[in-house]
N, C-alpha and C positions, 0 to 999 in steps of 0.2 A: 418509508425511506428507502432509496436504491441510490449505492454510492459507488460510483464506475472506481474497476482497478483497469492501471493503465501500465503501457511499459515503458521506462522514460530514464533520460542520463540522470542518473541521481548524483549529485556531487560528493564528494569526500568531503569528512567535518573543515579540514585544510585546503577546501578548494584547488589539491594537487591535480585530481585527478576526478571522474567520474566513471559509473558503471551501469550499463544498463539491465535496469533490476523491477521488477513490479511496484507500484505506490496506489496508496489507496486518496484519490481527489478529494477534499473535505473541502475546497471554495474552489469556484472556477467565477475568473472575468474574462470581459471582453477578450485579453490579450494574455494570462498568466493562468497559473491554477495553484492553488496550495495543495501540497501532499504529503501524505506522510508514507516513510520508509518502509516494507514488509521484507519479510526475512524466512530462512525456511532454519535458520540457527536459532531455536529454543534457547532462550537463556535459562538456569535455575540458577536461583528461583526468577518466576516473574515480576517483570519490574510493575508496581500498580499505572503505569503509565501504557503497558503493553496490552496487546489484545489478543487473546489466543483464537486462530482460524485454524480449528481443527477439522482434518478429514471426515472424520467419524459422523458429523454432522451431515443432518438431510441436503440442507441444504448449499452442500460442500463445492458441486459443481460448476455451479452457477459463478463462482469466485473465478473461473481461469486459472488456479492455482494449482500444481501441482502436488503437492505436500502438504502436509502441517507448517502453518508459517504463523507469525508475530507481525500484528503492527504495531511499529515501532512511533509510538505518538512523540517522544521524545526526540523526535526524528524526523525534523517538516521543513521542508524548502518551499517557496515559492518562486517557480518555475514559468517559464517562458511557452505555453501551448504547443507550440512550435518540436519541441522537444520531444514532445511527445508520439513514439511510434508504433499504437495501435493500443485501443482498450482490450482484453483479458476476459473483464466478465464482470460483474457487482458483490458488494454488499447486501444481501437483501435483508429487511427488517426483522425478520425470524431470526435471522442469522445473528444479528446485531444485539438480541434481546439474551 
């Protein structure tokens, strides 16, 4: 399993406004992708919904991530491809385990 992180306007829960912030693609179609939110704000404790993408890990780089970050599964738009402006880096399956 390799799950591209991308950079893309993520919306606010209120649709005020958007920010562009990394997400991790979990469905892409012809026209749209589902993603979910990544964050470099640790919440404590972890929400069981949250994924922790720690540094420390081998294979840390490979993510495009700068930091220690969260994704935020509680936290998934489906988005417009369009949107999106330039992949980051993957998930890879090690990583994931």
């Amino acid at each position: 399993m390799k799950a591209k992180i991308v950079l893309i306007h993520f919306p606010f829960t209120d649709l005020s406004d958007s920010k562009l912030r990394p997400a991790l693609v979990h469905h892409e179609s012809n026209y749209d992708v589902n993603v979910a939110f990544i964050s470099s704000k640790i919440p404590a404790p972890l929400q069981d919904s949250d994924f922790l993408v720690s540094m420390d890990h081998p294979s840390f780089l490979s993510t495009g991530l700068k930091v220690t970050s969260v994704i935020k599964f509680d936290k998934i738009a489906t988005i417009s491809k369009d949107l999106i402006e330039g992949e980051i880096g993957e998930i890879t399956q090690d990583l994931a385990d």
